[in-house]
C-alpha positions, 0 to 999 in steps of 0.5 A: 770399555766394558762389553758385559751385557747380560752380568751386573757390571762393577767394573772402573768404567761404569760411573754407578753401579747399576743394575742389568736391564728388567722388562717384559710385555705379555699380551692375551691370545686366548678370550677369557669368559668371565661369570660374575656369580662364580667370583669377585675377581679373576687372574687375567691370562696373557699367555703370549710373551713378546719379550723379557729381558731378564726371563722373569715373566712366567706365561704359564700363571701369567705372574711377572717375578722380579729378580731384583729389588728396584723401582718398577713401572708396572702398565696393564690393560683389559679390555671387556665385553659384556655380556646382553642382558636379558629383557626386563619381565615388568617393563614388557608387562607395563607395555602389553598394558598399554594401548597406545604408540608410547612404547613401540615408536616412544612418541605418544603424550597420553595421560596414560603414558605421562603417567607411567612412562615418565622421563625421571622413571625413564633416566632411573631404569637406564641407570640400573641396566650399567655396570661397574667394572675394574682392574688391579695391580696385585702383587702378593696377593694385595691390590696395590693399585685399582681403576674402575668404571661404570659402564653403560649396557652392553658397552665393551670397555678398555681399562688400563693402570699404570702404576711405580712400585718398589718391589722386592726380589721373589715378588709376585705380580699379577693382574686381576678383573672383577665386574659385576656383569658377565661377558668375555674378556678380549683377547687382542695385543692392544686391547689387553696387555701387560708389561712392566720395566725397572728403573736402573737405580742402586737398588 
C-alpha cells in the first residue's frame, strides 16, 4: 500500500489519481474599526491560522492562494457592531415644542401630537435609523459572491457566505465588508472566520 502523505500519489494502488489535501481555517483576534466615510469596503483581517494543510493561507494579508487547480468550498463569517448613532437634532426640537407626556412617556392622544407624532411618521423615522450591511467573496480582486442585509439601529450582526469556486493555482481570495454605518468588527473565533476546502477531483 501506498504511505505517501503529503506528495500527490500516482502509484498502482490508487484507483484515481487525486490530488493532496487543501484546507484551512483562519479566525480574527484583533477588532477591526470600520469607518464608512473612508471606504466602501475594507479587507477583513483573520490573523489567527488554526490550520492549513497545504501552507496556502497567508495571515499576514489574510489572502487564502491555492496551489492547485480544483473545486473549492469557500465559508466566511463577520460579525459586526455598529457604532450608535448620534440623536436627531429636529426630532429633539418637535419634542421641546411640545408640551404635553406624548414624547417623554409616548401615551398622550392630543391633537397636537395626533398631528405631529403620527405612527406612519413614527414607522417612517425608524426605517431611516438601520443600515445596510454586506460580505463578499473576492478572488482577484472580483466579488464573486455577496450576502447583504438591512439591520435595525444599533443592532450588531452576524453574516455569513458559503459559496463553490473552481479556482486556479495562484488565485487570490480574500474577504471583503462594506457597510454604510461605522462600528467595529469583532473579533472572536466563532463570530468571524474563514476557511475553505478543495473537493479531491482530477483537476
Amino acid at each position: 500500500m501506498c504511505h505517501k502523505k503529503q506528495d500527490d500519489c500516482h502509484c498502482d494502488n490508487k484507483k484515481h489519481n487525486l490530488v493532496r489535501a487543501s484546507a484551512f481555517r483562519a479566525n480574527k483576534n484583533t477588532p477591526q474599526l470600520y469607518e464608512a466615510a473612508l471606504t466602501p469596503s475594507v479587507k477583513v483581517l483573520f490573523q489567527t491560522e488554526q490550520f492549513d494543510l497545504a501552507d496556502e493561507y497567508n495571515p499576514h494579508i489574510s489572502t487564502f492562494i491555492p496551489t492547485k487547480d480544483g473545486i473549492y468550498e469557500i465559508t466566511a463569517k463577520v460579525s459586526f457592531c455598529p457604532s450608535k448613532s448620534k440623536s436627531n437634532d429636529s426630532s429633539k426640537n418637535k419634542k421641546d415644542n411640545c408640551n404635553c407626556d406624548y414624547c417623554s412617556k409616548n401615551s398622550c392622544n392630543c391633537d397636537y401630537c395626533r398631528k405631529h407624532h403620527s405612527s406612519k411618521d413614527k414607522k417612517k423615522n425608524s426605517s431611516k435609523e438601520g443600515y445596510v450591511a454586506s460580505i463578499s467573496i473576492n478572488v482577484n480582486g472580483d466579488n464573486l459572491d455577496i450576502v447583504n442585509d438591512f439591520l435595525g439601529k444599533s443592532r450588531p450582526i452576524g453574516l455569513s457566505v458559503t459559496t463553490i469556486l473552481q479556482l486556479q493555482a495562484g488565485d487570490r481570495v480574500q474577504v471583503l465588508f462594506s457597510a454604510d454605518a461605522n462600528g467595529e468588527i469583532l473579533a472572536e473565533a466563532s463570530l468571524t472566520n474563514f476557511q475553505a476546502a478543495r473537493f479531491p477531483s482530477p483537476m
